[in-house]
N, C-alpha and C positions, 0 to 999 in steps of 0.2 A: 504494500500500500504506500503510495505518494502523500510524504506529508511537507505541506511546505508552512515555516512559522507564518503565524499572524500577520506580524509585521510584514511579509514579504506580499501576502494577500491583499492586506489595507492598501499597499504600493501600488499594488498591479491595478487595483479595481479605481484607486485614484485618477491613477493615468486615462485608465480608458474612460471612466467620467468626462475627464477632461478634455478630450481628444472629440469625444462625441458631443461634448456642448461647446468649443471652437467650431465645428461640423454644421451644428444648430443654428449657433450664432451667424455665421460665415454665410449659409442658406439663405435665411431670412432675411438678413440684407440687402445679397447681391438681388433676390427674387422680387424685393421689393422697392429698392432705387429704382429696377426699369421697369415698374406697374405706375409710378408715379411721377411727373413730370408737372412743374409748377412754376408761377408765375405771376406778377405784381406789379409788371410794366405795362402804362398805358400812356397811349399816344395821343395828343390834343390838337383839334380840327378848327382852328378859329373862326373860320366862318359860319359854322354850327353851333360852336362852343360847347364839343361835345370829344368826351373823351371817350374811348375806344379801346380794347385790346387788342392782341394780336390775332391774325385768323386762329379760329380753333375749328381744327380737323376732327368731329369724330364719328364713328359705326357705333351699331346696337352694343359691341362689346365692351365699349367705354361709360365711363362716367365723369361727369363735371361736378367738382366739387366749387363750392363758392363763398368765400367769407367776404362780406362786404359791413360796413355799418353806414354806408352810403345806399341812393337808392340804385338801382341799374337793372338794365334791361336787357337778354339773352336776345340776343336779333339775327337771322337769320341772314346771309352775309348776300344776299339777294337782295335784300331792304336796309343796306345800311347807306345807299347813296339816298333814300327817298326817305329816311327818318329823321326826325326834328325831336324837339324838347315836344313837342302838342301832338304826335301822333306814335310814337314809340312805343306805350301802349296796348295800340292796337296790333303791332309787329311780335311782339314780347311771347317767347315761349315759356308756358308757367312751371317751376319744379316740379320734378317728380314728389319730391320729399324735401321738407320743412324740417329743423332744429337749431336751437340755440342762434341764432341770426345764420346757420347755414342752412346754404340751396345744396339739394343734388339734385342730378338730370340725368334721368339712365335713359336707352334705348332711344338716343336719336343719330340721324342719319344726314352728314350734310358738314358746312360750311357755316359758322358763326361766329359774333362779335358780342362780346359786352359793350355795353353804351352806357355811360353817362352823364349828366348832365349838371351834377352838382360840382363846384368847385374845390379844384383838389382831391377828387376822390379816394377813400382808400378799399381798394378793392383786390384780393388775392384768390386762387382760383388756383384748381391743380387736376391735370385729366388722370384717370387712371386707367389702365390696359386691362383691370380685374374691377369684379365688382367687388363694393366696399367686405362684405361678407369675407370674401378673401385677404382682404388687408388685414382683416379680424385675425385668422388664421396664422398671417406671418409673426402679428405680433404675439399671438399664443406663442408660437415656433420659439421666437428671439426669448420670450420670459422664460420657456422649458429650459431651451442652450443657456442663457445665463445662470439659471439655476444648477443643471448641472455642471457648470464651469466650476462655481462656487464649492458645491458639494465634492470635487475632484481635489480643488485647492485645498481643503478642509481634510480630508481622507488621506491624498497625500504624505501632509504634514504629520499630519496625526500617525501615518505609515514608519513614517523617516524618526519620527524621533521618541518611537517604541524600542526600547532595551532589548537584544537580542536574548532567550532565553538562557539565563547561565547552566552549561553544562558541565552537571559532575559525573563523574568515575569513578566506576567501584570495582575497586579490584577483587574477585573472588578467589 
């Protein structure tokens, strides 16, 4: 029978913790930097005195998220030469879903502008390649891989600086 001390166990099972919540962590990052792509830069029309973002590209499989505490209008990049402050409006595509002063917009198809009209707006917006549900998930992913980074770190130590078992001899 194979018996390996304690200590050399708590070692081993450390490491692999560890290795597997770098793994975790590592995943979730990379997986989720290119789900999400974001942005706070808008561009102002002086003859309309409306400010603007940049085209936003997206298919049914995106989402637009939106924080603003200004007011603005998703416009449909079809209708942004013929919108004003008086008809915008009626161009305005309404969110999917409403919280905390965020819009999201799932399952649309097409070419679009946020629109402006108050001065200095502050408006920030980030598309994603996943639906939010899934961003849920990576952040699960990233809290597991940190945890067990932590619990590796912790096992480790705790490995390394257990007393080898003192062995005696008995002469018979």
């Amino acid at each position: 029978m194979l018996y390996r001390p304690v200590r050399k166990n708590l070692l081993i099972a450390g490491i692999i913790l560890l290795v597997v919540g770098v793994v975790f962590v590592g995943t979730s990052l990379s997986l989720e930097d290119t789900s999400l792509h974001t942005s706070s830069i808008l561009n102002f029309n002086s003859s309309t005195n409306e400010y603007y973002s940049s085209e936003i590209n997206l298919n049914p499989s995106n989402e637009l998220i939106v924080v603003s505490g200004d007011k603005y209008y998703l416009i449909p990049s079809s209708d942004l030469a013929i919108s004003n402050s008086t008809n915008s409006v009626s161009f305005q595509i309404p969110p999917t879903t409403s919280f905390d002063g965020n819009q999201i917009y799932s399952a649309l198809n097409g070419s679009y502008y946020l629109v402006s009209f108050a001065s200095s707006p502050s408006i920030s917006y980030a598309v994603t390649n996943t639906h939010s549900i899934s961003i849920v998930y990576l952040g699960f992913l990233l809290l597991v891989g940190i945890a067990l980074f932590i619990s590796g770190i912790v096992i480790s130590i705790t490995g390394a600086m257990l007393k080898p078992k003192a062995r005696t001899w008995e002469v018979k």
